[in-house]
C-alpha positions as CSV (number, residue, x, y, z in Angstrom):
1,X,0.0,0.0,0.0
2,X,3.2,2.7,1.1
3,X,4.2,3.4,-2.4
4,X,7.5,5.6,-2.0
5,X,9.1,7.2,-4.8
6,X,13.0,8.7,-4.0
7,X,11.7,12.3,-4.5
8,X,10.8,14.8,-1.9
9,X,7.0,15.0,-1.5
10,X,4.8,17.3,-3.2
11,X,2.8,19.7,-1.3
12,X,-0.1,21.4,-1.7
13,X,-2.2,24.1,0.7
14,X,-5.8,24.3,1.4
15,X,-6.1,27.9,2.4
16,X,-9.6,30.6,2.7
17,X,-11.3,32.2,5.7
18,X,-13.5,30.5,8.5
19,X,-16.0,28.3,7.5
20,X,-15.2,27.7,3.7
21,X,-14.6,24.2,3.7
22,X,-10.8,23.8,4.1
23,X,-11.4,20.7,6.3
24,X,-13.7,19.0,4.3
25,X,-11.3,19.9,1.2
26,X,-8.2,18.9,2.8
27,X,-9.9,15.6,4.2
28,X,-11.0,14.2,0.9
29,X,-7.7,14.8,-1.0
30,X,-5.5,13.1,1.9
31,X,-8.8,10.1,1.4
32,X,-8.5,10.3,-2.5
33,X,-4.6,10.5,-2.6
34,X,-4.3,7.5,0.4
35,X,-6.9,5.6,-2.1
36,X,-4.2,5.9,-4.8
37,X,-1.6,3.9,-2.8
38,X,0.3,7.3,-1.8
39,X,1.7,8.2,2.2
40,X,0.1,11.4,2.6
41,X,1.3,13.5,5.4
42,X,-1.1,16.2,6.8
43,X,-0.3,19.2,8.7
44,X,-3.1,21.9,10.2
45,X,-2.5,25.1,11.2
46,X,-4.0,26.5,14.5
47,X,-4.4,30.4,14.5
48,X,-5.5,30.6,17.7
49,X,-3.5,28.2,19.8
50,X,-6.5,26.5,21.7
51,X,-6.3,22.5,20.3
52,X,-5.5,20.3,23.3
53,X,-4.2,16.8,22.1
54,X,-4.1,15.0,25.2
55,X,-7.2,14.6,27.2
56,X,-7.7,14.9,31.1
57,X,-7.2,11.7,33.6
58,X,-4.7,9.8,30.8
59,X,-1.1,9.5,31.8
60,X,0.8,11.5,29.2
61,X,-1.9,14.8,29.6
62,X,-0.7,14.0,33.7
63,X,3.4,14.0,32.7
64,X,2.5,17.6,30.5
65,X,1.1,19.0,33.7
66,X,3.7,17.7,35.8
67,X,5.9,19.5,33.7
68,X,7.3,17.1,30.8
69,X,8.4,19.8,27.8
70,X,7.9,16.6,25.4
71,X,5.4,13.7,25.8
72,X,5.8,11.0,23.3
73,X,3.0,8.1,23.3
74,X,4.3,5.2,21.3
75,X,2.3,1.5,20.5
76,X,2.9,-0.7,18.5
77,X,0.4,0.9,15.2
78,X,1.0,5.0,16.5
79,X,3.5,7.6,17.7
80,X,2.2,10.5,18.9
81,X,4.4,13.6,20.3
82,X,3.3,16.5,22.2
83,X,5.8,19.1,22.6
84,X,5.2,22.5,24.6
85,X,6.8,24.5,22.1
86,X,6.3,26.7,18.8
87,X,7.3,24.3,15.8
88,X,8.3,26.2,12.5
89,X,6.4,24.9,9.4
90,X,9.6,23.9,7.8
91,X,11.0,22.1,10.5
92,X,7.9,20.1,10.6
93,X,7.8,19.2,6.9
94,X,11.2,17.9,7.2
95,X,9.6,15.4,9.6
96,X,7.6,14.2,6.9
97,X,9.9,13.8,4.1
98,X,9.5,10.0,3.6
99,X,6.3,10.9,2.4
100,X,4.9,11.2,-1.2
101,X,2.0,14.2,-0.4
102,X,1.6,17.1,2.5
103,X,-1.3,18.5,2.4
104,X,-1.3,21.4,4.3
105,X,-4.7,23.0,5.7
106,X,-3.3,26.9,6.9
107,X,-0.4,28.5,6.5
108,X,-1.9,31.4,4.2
109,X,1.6,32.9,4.1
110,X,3.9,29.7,3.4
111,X,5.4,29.5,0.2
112,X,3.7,26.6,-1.1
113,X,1.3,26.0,-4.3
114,X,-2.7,26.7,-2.9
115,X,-6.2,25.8,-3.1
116,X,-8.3,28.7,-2.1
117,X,-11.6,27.9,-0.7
118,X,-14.2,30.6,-1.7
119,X,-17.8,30.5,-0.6
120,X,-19.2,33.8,-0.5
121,X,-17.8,36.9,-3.1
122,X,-15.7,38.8,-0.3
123,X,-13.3,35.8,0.1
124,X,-12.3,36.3,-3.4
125,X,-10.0,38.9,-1.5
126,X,-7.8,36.6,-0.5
127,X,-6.7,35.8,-3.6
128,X,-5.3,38.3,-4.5
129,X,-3.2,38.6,-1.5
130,X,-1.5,35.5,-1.5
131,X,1.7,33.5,-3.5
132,X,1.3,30.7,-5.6
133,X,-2.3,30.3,-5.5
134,X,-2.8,27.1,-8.1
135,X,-6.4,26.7,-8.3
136,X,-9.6,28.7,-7.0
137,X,-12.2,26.0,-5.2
138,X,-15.9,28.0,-5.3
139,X,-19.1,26.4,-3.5
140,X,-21.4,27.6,-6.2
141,X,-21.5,28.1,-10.2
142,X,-22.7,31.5,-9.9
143,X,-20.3,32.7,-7.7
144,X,-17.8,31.0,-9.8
145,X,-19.4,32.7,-12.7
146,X,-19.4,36.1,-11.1
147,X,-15.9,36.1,-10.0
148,X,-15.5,36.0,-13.1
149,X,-12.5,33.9,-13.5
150,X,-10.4,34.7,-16.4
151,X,-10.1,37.9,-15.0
152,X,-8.3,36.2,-12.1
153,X,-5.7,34.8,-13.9
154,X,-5.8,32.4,-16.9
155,X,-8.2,30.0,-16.9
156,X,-7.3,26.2,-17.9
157,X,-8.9,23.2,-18.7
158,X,-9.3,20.7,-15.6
159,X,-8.1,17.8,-18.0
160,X,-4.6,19.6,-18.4
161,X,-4.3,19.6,-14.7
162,X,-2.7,22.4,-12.6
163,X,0.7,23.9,-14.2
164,X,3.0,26.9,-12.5
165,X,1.6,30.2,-13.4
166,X,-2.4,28.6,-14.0
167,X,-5.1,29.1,-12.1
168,X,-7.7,25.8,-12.3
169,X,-11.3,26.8,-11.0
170,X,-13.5,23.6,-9.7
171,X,-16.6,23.7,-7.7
172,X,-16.6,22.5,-4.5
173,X,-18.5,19.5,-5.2
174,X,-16.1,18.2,-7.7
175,X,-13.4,16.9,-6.0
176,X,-12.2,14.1,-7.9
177,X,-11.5,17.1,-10.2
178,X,-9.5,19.0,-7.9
179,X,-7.6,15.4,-6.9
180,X,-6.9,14.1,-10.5
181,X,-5.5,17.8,-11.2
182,X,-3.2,17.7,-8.5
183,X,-1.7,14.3,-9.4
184,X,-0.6,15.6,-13.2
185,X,1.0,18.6,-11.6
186,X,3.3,19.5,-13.8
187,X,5.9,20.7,-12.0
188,X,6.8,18.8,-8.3
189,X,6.1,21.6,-5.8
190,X,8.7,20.7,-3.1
191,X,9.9,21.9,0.1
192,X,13.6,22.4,-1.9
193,X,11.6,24.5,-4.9
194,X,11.0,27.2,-1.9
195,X,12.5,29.3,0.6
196,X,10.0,28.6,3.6
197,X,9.1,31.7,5.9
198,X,7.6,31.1,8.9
């Protein structure tokens, strides 16, 4: 099942405002690119530092509280580390570089190729402000419509996949699309094609 290729994995963001479906997004292309045979790596960014991994009355939440700057949990099937620290975005993706795919939910500012989620007209704003945006994901066909596109940037057909310096458009509904143009990339977006900021 772990196909591994000898390259560096690809990445790819799934970036918008609250509520436009990054989780759902980023979800069904880790499902659709594990269902391919690929080790898919996922890493989600928390804006407002309130997620608490460890739960209450278990032994490794009582080691944090006694004081442990690290925690690992380790069976036979998992690993799970929980470290009281700030971890750059870089430093984490080299953790996963035995991996064929990241898929990144967050990170608006990382230098990675994106997937903008857009559900209403005023997220269109974002992408504007943002690097290496590679396809535009709306909820609706009218929004899509009045977004008006090709105004954007240029638009391509789905079938010739995602290239550097294209913009795809897909509905949010069609995410087989948005998978199937991700895997003919053109180019292999890597952590060594970038210089990561964090």
């Amino acid at each position: 099942m772990d196909k591994k290729t000898d390259s560096e994995p690809k990445i790819i963001q799934v970036v918008g405002y609250k509520n436009t479906g990054k989780t759902t997004m980023t979800a069904a292309l880790i499902a659709g690119l594990a269902s391919k045979g690929l080790k898919v790596a996922a890493i989600k960014h928390d804006g407002h530092d309130h997620f608490e991994m460890d739960q209450e009355g278990t032994d490794s939440y009582q080691f944090g509280k006694a004081g442990a700057a690290a925690v690992a949990v380790m069976s036979q099937k998992r690993t799970a580390i929980i470290k009281q620290h700030n971890t750059r975005l870089n430093d984490m993706l080299n953790q996963f570089s035995d991996y064929d795919w990241i898929v990144i939910e967050g990170f608006k500012d990382a230098p990675y190729p994106k997937l903008v989620m857009v559900r209403e007209a005023d997220d269109l704003t974002l992408v504007g402000k943002l690097k290496q945006v590679v396809g535009i994901v709306f909820w609706t066909s009218e929004l899509m419509k009045a977004a008006g596109t090709e105004k954007l940037s240029a638009q391509i057909d789905k079938k010739q996949g995602i290239s550097k310096g294209a913009m795809a458009s897909f509905l949010f509904h069609e995410r087989e699309a948005v998978l199937e143009a991700l895997l003919q990339l053109k180019s292999t977006y890597t952590k060594s094609d970038n210089e990561c900021v964090d």
